[in-house]
Backbone bond lengths (Angstrom), bond angles and torsions (degrees), N, CA, C in turn:
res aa  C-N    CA-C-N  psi(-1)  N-CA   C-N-CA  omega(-1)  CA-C   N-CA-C  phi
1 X - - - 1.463 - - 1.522 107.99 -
2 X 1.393 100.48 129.05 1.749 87.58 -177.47 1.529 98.72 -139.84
3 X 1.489 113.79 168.76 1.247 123.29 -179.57 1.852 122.51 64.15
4 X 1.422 119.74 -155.18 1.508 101.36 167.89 1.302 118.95 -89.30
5 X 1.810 111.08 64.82 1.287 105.62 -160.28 2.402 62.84 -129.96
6 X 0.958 107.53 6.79 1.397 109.00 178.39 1.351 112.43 -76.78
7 X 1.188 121.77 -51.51 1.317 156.40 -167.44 1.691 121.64 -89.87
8 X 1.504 103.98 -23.47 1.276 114.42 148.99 1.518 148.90 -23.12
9 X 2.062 75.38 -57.19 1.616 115.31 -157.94 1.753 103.47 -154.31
10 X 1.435 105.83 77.03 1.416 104.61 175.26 1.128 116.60 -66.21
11 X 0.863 136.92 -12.08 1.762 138.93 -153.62 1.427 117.42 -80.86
12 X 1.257 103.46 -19.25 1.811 113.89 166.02 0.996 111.26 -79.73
13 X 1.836 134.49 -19.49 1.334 139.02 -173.85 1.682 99.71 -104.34
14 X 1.359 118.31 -23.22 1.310 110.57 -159.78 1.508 110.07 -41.11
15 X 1.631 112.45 -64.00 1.721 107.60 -174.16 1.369 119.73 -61.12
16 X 1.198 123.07 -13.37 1.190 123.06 160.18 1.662 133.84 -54.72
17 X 1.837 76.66 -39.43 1.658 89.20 -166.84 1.457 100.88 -80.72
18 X 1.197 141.18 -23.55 1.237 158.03 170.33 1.551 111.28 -89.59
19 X 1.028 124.26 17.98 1.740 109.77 -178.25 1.401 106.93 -90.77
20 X 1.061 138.37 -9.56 1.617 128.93 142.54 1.238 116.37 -45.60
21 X 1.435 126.29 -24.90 1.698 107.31 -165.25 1.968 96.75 -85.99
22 X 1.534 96.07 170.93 1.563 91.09 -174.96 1.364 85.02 -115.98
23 X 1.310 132.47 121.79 0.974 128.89 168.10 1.671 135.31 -93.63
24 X 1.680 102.09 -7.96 1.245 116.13 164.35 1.534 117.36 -58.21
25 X 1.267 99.66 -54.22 1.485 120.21 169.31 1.719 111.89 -31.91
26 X 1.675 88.92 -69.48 1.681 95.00 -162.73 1.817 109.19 -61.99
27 X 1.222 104.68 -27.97 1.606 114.79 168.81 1.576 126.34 -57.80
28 X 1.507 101.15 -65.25 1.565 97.00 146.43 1.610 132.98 -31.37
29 X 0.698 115.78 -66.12 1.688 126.08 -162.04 1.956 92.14 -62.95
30 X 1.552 133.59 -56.83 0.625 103.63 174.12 1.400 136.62 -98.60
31 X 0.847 114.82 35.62 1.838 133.66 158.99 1.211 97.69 -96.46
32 X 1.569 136.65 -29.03 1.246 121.80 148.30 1.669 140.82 -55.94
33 X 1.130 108.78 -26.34 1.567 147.43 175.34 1.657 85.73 -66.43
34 X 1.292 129.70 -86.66 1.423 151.01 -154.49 1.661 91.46 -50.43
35 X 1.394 116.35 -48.94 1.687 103.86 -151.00 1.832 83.27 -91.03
36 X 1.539 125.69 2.12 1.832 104.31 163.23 1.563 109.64 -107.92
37 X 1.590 115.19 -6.94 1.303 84.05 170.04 1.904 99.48 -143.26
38 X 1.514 99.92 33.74 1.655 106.96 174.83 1.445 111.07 -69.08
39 X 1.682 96.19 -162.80 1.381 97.13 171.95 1.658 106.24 -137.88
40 X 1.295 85.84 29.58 1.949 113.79 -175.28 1.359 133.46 49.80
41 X 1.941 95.72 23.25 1.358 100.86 -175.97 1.936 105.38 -82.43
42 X 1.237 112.17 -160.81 2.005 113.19 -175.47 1.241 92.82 -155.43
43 X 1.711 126.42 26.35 1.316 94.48 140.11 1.858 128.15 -100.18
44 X 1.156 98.84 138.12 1.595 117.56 -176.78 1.761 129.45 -88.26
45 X 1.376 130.66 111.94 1.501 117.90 167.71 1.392 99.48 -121.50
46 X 1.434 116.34 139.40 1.246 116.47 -168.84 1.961 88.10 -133.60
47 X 1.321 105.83 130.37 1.538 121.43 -162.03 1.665 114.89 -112.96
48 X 1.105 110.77 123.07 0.999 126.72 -155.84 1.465 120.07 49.92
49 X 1.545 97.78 68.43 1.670 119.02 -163.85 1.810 102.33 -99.67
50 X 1.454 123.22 36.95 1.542 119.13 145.84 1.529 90.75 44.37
51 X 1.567 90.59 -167.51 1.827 106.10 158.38 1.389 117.69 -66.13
52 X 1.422 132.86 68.01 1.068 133.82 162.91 1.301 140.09 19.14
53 X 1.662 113.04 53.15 1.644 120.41 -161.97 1.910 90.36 -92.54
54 X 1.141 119.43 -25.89 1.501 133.13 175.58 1.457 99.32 -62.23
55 X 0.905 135.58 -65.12 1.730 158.82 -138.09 1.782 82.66 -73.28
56 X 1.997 104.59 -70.18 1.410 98.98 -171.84 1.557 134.62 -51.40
57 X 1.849 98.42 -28.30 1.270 108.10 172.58 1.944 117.71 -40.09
58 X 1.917 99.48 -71.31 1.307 125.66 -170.39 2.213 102.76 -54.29
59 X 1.248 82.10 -34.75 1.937 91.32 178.32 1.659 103.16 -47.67
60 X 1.400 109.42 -61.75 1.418 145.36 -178.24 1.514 106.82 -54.94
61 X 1.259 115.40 -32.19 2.001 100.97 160.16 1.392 108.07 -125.44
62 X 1.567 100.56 52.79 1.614 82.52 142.86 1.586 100.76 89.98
63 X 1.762 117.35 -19.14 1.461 94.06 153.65 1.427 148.36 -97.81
64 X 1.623 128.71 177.23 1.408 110.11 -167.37 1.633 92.70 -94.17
65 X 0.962 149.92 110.06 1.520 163.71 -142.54 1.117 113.44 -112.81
66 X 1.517 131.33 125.10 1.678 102.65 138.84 2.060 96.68 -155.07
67 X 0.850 112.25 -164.26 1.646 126.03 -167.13 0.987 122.75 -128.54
68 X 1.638 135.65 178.97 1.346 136.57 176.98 1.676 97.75 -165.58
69 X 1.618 101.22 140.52 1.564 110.81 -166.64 1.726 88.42 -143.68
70 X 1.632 94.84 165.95 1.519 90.83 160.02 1.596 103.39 -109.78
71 X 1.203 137.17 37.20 1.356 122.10 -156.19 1.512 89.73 -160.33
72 X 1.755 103.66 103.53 1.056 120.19 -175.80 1.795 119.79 -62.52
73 X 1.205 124.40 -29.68 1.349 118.36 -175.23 1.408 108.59 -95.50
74 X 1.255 134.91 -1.54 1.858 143.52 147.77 1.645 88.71 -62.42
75 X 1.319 124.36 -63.60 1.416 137.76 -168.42 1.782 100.39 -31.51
76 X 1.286 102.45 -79.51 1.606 136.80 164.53 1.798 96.91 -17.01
77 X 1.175 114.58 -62.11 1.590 123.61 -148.36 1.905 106.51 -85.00
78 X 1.842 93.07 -31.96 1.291 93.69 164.79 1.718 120.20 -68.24
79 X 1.267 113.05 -55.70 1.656 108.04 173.31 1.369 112.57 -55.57
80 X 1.061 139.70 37.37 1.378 131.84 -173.95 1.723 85.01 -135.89
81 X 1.604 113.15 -43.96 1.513 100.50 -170.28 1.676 111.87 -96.54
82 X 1.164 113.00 -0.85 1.515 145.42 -162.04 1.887 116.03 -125.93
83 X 1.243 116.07 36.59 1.661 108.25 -165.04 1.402 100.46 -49.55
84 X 1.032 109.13 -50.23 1.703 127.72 -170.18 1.453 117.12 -49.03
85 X 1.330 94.23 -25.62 2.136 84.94 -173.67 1.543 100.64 -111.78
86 X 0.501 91.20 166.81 1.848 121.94 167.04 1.294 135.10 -97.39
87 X 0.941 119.68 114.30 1.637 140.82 -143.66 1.696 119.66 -127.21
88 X 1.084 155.13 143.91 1.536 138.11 -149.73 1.564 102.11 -166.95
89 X 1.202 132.38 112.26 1.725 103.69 162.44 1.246 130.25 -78.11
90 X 0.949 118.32 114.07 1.544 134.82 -149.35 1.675 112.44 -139.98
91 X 1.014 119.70 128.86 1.820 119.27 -175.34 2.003 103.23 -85.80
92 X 1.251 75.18 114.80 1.991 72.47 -179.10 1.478 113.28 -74.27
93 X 1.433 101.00 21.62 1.823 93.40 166.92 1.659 108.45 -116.95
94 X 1.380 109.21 21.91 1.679 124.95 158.15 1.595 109.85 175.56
95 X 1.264 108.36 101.73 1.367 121.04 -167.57 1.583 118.64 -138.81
96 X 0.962 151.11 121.39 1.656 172.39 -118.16 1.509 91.51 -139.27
97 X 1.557 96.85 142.69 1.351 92.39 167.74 1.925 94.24 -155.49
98 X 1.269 109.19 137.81 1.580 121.69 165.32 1.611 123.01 -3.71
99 X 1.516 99.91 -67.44 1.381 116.34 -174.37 2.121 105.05 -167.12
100 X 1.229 100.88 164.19 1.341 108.65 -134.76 1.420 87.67 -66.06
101 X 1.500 124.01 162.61 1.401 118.20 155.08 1.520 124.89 -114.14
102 X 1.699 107.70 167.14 1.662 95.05 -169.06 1.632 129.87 -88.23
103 X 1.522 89.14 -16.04 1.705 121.59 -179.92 1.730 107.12 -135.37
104 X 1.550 120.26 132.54 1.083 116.14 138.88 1.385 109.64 -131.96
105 X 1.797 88.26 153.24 1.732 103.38 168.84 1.597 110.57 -126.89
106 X 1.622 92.70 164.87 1.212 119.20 168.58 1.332 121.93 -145.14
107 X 1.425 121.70 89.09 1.376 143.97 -177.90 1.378 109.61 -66.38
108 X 1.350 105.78 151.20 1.619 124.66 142.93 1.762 90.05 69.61
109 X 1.096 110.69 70.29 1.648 132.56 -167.39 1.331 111.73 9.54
110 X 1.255 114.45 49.54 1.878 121.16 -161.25 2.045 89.79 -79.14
111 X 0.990 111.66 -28.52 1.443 106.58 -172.03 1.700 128.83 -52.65
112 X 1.656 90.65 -25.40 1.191 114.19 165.57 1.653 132.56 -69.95
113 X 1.371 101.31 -8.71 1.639 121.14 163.59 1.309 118.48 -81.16
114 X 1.264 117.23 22.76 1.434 109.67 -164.62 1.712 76.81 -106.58
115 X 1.378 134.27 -31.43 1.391 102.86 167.84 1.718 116.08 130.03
116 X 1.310 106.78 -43.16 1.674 127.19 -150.93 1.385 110.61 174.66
117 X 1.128 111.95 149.05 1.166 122.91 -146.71 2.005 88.21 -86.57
118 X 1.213 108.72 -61.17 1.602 98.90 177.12 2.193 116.10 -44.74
119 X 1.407 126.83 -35.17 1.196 134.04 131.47 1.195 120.58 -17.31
120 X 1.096 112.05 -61.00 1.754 125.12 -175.70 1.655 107.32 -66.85
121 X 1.400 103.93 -52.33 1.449 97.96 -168.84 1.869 107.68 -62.46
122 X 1.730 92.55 -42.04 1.652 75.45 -177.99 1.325 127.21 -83.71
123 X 1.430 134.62 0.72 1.156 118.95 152.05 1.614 124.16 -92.13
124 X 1.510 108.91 28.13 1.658 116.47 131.98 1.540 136.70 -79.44
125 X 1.547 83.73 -32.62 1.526 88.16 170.56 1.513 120.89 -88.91
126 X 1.387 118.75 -1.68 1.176 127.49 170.27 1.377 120.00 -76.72
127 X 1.497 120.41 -38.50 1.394 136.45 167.88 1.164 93.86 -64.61
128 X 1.370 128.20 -63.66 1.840 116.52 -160.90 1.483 120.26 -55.24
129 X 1.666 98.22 -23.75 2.039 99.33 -169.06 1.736 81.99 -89.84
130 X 1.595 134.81 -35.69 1.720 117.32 -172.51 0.908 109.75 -75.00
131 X 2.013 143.53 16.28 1.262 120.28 -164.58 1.099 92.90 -130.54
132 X 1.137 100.63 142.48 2.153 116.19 172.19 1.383 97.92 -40.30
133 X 1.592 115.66 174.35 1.478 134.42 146.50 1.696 106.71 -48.05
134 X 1.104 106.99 137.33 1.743 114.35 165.46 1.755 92.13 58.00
135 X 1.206 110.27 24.34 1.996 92.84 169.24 1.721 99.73 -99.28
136 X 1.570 97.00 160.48 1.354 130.28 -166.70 1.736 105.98 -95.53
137 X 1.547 116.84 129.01 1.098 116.93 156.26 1.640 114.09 -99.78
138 X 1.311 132.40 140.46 1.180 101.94 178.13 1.837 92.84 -142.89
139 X 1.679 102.39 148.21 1.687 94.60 -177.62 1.656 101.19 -164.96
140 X 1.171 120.70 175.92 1.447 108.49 -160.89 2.164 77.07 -130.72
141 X 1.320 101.61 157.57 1.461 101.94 -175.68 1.948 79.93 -158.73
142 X 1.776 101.16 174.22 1.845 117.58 -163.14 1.867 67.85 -143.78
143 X 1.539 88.31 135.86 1.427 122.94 170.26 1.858 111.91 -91.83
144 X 1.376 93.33 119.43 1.614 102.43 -166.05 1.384 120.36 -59.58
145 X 1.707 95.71 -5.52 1.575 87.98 -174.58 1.447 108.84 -117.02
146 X 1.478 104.52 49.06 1.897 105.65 -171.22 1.334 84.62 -164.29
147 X 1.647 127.09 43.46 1.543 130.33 176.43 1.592 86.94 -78.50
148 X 1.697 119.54 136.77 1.808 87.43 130.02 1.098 93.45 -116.67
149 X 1.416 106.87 139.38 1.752 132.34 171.60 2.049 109.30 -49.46
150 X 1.405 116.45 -26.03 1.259 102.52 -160.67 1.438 94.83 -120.69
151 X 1.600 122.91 21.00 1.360 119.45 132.33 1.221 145.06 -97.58
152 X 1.756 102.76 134.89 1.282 111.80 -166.25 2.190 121.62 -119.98
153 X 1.039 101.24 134.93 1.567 98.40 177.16 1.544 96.37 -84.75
154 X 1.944 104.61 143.56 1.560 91.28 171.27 2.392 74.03 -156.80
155 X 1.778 76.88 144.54 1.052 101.75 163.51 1.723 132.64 -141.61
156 X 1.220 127.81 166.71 1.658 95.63 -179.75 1.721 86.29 -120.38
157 X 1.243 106.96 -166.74 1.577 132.02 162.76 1.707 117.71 -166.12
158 X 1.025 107.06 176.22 1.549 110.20 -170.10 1.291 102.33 -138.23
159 X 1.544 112.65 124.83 1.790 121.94 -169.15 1.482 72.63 -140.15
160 X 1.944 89.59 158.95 1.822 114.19 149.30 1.260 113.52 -47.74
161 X 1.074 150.66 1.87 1.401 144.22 -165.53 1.695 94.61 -118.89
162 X 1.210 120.86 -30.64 1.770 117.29 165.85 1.994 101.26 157.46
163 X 1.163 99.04 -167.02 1.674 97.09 153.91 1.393 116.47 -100.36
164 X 1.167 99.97 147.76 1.612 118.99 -166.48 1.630 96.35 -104.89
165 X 1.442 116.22 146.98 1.369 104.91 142.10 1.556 102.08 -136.42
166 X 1.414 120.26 149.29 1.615 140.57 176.73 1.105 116.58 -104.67
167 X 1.453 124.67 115.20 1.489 111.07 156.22 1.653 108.18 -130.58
168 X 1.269 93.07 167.77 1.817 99.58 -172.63 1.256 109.76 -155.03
169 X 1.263 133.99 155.58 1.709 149.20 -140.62 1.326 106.74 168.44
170 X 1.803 100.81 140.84 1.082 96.19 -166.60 2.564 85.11 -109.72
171 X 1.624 78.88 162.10 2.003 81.25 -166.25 1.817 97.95 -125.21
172 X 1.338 137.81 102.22 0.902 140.42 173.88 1.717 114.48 -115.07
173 X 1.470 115.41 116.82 1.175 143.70 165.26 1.535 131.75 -31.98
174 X 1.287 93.44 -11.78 1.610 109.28 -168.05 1.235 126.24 90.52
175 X 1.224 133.44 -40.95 1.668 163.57 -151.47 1.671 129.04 -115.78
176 X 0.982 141.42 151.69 0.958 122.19 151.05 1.284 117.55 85.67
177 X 1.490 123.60 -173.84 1.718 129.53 -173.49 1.544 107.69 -125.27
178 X 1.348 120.07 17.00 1.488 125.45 165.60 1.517 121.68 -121.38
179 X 1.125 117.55 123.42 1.333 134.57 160.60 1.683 118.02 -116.01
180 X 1.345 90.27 170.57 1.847 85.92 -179.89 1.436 116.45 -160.50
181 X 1.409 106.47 157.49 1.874 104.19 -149.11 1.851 86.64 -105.42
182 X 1.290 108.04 112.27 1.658 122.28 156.00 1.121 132.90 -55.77
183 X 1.404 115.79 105.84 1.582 104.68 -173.36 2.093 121.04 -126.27
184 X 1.011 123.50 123.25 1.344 102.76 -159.59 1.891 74.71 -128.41
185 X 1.410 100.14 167.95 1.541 119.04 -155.12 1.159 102.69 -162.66
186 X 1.630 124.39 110.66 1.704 129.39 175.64 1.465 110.25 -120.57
187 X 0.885 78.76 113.45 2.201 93.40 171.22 1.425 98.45 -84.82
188 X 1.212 112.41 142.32 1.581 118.87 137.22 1.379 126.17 -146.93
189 X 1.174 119.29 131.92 1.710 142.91 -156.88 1.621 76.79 -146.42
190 X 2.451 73.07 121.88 1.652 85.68 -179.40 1.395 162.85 22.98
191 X 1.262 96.86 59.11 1.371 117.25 -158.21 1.644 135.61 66.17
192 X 1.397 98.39 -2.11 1.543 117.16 155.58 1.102 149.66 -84.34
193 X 1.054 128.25 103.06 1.796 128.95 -146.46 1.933 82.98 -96.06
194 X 1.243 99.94 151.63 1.596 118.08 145.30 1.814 122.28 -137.75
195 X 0.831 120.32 152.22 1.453 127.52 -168.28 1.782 126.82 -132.41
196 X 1.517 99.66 100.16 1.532 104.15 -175.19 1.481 107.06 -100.30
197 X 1.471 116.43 133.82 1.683 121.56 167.03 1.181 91.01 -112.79
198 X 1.574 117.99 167.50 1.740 148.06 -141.51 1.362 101.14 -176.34
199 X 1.294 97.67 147.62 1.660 91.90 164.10 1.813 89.91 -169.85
200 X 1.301 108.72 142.25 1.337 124.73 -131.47 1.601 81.70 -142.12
201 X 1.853 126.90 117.25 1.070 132.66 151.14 1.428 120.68 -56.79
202 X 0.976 101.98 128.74 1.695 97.65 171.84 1.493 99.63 -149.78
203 X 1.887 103.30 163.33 1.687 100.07 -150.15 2.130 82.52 -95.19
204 X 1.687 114.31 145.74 1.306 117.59 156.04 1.489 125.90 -55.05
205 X 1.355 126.64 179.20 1.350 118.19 163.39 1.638 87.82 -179.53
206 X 0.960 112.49 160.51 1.668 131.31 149.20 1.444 112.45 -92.47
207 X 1.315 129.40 139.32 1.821 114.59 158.23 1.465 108.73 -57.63
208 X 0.931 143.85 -26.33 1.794 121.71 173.74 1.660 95.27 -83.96
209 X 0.943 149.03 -18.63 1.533 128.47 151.06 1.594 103.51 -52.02
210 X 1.262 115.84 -57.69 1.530 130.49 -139.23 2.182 86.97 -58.40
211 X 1.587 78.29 -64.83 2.162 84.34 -174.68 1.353 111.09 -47.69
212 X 1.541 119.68 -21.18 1.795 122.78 -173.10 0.860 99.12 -47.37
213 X 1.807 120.45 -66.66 1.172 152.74 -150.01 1.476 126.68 -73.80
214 X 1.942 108.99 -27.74 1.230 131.31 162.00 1.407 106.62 -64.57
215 X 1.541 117.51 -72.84 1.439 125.62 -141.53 1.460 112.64 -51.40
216 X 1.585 102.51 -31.88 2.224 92.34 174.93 1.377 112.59 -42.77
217 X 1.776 122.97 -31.61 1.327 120.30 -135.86 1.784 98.58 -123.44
218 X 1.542 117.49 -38.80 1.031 123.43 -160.56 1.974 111.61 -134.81
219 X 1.252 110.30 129.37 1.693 111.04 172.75 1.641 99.95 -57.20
220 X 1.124 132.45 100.68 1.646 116.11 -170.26 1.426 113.75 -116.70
221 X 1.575 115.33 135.18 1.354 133.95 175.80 1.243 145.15 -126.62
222 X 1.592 109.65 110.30 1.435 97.36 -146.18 1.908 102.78 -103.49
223 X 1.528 90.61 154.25 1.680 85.47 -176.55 1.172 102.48 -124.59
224 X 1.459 121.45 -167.76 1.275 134.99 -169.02 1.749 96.60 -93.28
225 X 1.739 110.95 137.43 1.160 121.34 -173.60 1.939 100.99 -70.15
226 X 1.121 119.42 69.30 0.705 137.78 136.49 2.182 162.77 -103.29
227 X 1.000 108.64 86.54 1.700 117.79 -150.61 1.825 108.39 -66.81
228 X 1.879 104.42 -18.31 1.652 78.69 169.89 1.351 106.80 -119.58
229 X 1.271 115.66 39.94 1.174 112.46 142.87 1.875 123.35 -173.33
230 X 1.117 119.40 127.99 1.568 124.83 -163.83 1.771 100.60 -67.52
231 X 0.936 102.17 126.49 1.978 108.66 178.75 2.111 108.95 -160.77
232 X 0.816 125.57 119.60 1.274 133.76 -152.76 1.270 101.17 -42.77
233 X 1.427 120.64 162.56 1.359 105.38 165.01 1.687 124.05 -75.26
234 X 1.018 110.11 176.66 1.540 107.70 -174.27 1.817 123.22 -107.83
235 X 1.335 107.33 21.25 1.370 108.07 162.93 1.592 100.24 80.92
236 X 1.364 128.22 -40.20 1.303 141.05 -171.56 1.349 124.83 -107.62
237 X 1.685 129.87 -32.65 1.116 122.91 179.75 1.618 116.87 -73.43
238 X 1.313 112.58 150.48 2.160 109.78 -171.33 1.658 101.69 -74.21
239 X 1.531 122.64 -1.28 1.346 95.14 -157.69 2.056 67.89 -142.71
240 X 1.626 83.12 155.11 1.872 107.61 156.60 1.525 113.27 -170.39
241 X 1.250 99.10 -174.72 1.592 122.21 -175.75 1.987 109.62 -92.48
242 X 0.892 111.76 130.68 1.654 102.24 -178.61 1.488 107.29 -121.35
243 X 1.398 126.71 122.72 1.429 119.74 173.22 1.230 101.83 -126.16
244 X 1.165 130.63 163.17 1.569 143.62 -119.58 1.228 118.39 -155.92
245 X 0.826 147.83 84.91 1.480 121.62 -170.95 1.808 104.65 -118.02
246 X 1.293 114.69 127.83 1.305 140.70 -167.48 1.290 115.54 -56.55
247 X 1.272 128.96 109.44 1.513 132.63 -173.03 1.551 108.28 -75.74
């Protein structure tokens, strides 16, 4: 893939662009979450599930799994690593599902793609009508008012296509119900660098907005963004884990 024919079609770069995250980890912890405040059922929808490295985890203990994206060739890449689950493109800010499920997630602050805060609300209420009695939502979200704008995550990797390096930051305005996730991307093949920037709407919130907005629907508890090990959150850190459990 060359040129802005990269950027087109992330989905060949996606695991790349993400191969720092541990996703065994983040899978664990909340299937750990599920069996203290589930209702011990194994069915799984995991939302805005990319190529499904989440999906394979939950497959892998024992649950019946599957995802929903709006972006058909992530879609594509998950059934290839995922035969077993079931997968739909579907907007997780109004989405249908078969029959109820016992857990949903939304990893890797995807919740924040919903856009706007009216967005936001309804794909709470979308999780609350797809989830069993006593089922678990669980998702990690960054509190708008503990951005710093001039931090950035950066990692590289090395594919046939060249070395990559990724970085990403989140940029909030001060104001308002929009923020947005920064993303810049450098290839270089043979001594040739190229350079893509992105910038990705995503809706703001505070966590005392965020719980407002839960509590009609869900008993909600938020912890410290931490995956090997569950400990409350601390009142102070910008980012945590939120699990849910369905009233």
């Amino acid at each position: 893939m060359s040129g802005n024919a990269l950027y087109t079609d992330l989905s060949g770069y996606y695991d790349l662009m993400c191969a720092d995250i541990d996703y065994q980890a983040q899978s664990h912890c909340v299937h750990r979450l599920h069996q203290l405040f589930g209702n011990g059922g194994k069915r799984h929808l995991d939302l805005a599930c990319g190529t499904g490295p989440h999906v394979r985890h939950f497959i892998d203990a024992g649950y019946t799994s599957g995802g929903l994206d709006i972006n058909q060739p992530m879609l594509d890449r998950a059934a290839i690593r995922c035969p077993e689950a079931r997968f739909a493109r579907q907007d997780m800010c109004g989405f249908t599902v078969d029959e109820p499920a016992d857990l949903i997630t939304c990893f890797l602050y995807s919740i924040h793609y919903s856009g706007s805060l009216d967005r936001l609300k309804a794909c709470i209420a979308s999780v609350h009508e797809a989830l069993a009695a006593g089922g678990v939502f669980c998702f990690n979200a960054v509190d708008k008012r503990r951005i710093d704008n001039a931090s950035f995550v950066t990692h590289t990797a090395r594919h046939e296509d060249g070395l990559f390096s990724f970085s990403s930051g989140w940029h909030y305005a001060g104001e308002g119900e929009r923020q947005s996730l920064r993303l810049r991307i450098e290839r270089t093949v043979a001594g040739e660098t190229q350079v893509w920037h992105d910038e990705h709407p995503m809706v703001a919130v505070s966590f005392t907005e965020l719980q407002t907005l839960l509590e009609p629907y869900f008993e909600v508890h938020v912890l410290a963004h931490d995956y090997e090990k569950l400990t409350p959150w601390d009142n102070a850190s910008g980012n945590a884990l939120f699990a849910c459990v369905k009233k």
